[in-house]
N, C-alpha and C positions, 0 to 999 in steps of 0.2 A: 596788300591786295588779296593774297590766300585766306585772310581771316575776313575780310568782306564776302569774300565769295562765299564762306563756311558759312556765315551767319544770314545771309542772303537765303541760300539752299535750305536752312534749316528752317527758316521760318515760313517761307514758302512748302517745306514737306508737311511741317505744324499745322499752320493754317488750311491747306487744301484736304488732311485727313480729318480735321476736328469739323471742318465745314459738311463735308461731304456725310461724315457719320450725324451731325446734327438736321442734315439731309432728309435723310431716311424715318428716322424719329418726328420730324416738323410736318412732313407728308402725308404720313399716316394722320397725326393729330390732326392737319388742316384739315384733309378730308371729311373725318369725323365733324369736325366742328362745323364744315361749310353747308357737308348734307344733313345734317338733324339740327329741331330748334325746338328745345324745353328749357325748363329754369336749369336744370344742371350744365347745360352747354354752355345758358349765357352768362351764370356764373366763372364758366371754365375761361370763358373769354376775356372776361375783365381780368384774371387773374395772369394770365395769357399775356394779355396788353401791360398787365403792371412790370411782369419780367422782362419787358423790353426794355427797360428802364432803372432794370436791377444794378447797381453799382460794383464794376468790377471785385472793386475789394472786395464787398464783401462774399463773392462768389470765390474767389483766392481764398479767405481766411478759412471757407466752410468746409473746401477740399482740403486745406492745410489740417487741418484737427481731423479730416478723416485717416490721410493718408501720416500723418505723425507717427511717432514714436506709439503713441499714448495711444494714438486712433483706433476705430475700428479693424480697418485694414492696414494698420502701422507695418504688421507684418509681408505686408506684399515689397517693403519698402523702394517704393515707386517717388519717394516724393524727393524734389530738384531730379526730377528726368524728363524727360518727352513727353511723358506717358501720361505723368498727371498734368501737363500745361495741357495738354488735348481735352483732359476730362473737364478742365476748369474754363477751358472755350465754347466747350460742349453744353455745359450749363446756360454761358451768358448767349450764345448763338441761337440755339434750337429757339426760343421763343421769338426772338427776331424773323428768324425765317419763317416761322409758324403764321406769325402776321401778317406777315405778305402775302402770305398763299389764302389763305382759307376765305378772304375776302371776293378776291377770285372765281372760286369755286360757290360763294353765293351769288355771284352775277350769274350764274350761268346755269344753276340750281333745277330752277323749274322746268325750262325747254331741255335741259338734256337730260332729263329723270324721264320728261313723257318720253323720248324718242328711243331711249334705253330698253322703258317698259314696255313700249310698243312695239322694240324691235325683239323683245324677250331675252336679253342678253342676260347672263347670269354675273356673278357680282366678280369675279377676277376679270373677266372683257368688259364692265361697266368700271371698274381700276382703270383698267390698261387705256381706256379708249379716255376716261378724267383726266390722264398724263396728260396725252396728247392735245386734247382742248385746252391745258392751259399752259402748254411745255413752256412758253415764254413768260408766265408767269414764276414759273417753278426755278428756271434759271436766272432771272432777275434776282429773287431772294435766296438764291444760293448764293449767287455773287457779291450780295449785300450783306451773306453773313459772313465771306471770307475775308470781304472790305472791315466787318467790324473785328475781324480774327485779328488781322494782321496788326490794327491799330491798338490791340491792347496792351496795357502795361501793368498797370494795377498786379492785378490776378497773375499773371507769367512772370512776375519776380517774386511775389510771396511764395509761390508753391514751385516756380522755378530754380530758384536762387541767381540766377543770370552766371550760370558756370562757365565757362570759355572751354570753346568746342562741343560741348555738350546740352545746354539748354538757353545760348546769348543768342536773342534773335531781336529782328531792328530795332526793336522799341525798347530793350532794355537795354541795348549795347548804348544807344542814342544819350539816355539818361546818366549810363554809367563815364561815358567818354566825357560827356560834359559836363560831370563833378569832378574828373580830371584835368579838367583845363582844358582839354584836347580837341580845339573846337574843330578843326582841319576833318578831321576823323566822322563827329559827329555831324559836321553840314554833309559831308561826302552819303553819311548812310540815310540824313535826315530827305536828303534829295532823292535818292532809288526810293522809300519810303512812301513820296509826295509822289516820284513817279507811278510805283503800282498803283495807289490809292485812287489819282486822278485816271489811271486805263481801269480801271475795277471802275470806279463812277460811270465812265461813257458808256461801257457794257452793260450796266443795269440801268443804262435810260434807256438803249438802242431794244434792250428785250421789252421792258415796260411801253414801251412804246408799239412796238408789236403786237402785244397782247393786247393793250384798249384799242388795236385798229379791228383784230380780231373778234373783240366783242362786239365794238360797234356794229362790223355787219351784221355778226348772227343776229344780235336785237331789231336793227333791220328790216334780216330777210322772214322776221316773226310778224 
């Protein structure tokens, strides 16, 4: 039970820092992407849209030969630790989250740019006060990228190695148990698993849902 708990905590501290840092990164780019519209945005966004779609592996292989022996930064030698399954979530996440948001922030584009302008706010209170119009946006695809954190496998055993106490977290312990034979083990973690998964789902409908009641009025009261 002490190694369920281990790998439980672990992937839960994995997940929640990789999401959180892909956060920040998906924010800014939404932003951008939602308030300007030339050919290099709508470029950026198809490319945007294809990375949600990018195949774990091959986001695992691409950190593995960075962080290698042989790699670039081989020398930091980060690879089968925490440190690079974060960076390797961080890839496959941030575009996820990216696409959630910026869509968002074109619904709402036109009337809150006049009111901005008109109110003369300068661009970090025209930041601050975009959170807030879309904060239930923002938290829906954060939640939807922690949902896709948590689910991955691919990528967090190439560049993990799935080490016991160290970098085995659900989805790789899940796969490991059950080339063991050890189904007891593997239904036990496959169920906490199903359980986060399906409370991360109900949280990003109850926000998404919020946010288009949100819109609706402002459209509205236009």
């Amino acid at each position: 039970m002490n190694e369920i708990y281990s790998i439980v905590l672990l992937t839960l501290k994995i997940c929640i820092i990789s999401s959180l840092i892909s956060g920040i990164f998906a924010i800014f780019l939404a932003f951008y992407l939602g308030l300007n519209d030339n050919k290099f945005i709508k470029i950026l966004k198809i490319i945007i849209n294809a990375f949600t779609s990018l195949p774990p592996v091959i986001a695992g292989v691409f950190v593995y030969l960075i962080f290698s022996k042989n790699g670039i930064l081989g020398s930091l030698s980060w690879l089968y630790t925490e440190k690079v399954i974060i960076i390797a979530q961080i890839l496959i996440v941030t575009p996820i989250i990216c696409a959630n948001i910026y869509p968002a922030v074109e619904s709402i584009k036109s009337s809150f740019m006049e009111t901005c302008l008109g109110l003369g706010l300068k661009k970090l209170k025209i930041f601050k006060q975009l959170l807030l119009e879309i904060e239930n946006s923002i938290i829906s695809a954060l939640i939807t990228g922690f949902g896709r954190a948590i689910s991955e496998v691919g990528a967090v055993m190439i560049v993990g190695g799935n080490i016991r106490y160290k970098t085995r977290v659900l989805t790789s312990a899940i796969v490991l148990e059950n080339n063991k034979g050890n189904y007891s083990m593997s239904i036990r973690l496959g169920i906490i698993l199903m359980l986060i998964s399906f409370g991360v789902s109900f949280l990003a409908m109850i926000f998404s849902r919020r946010d288009n009641d949100k819109v609706k009025k402002l459209t509205s009261q236009n």
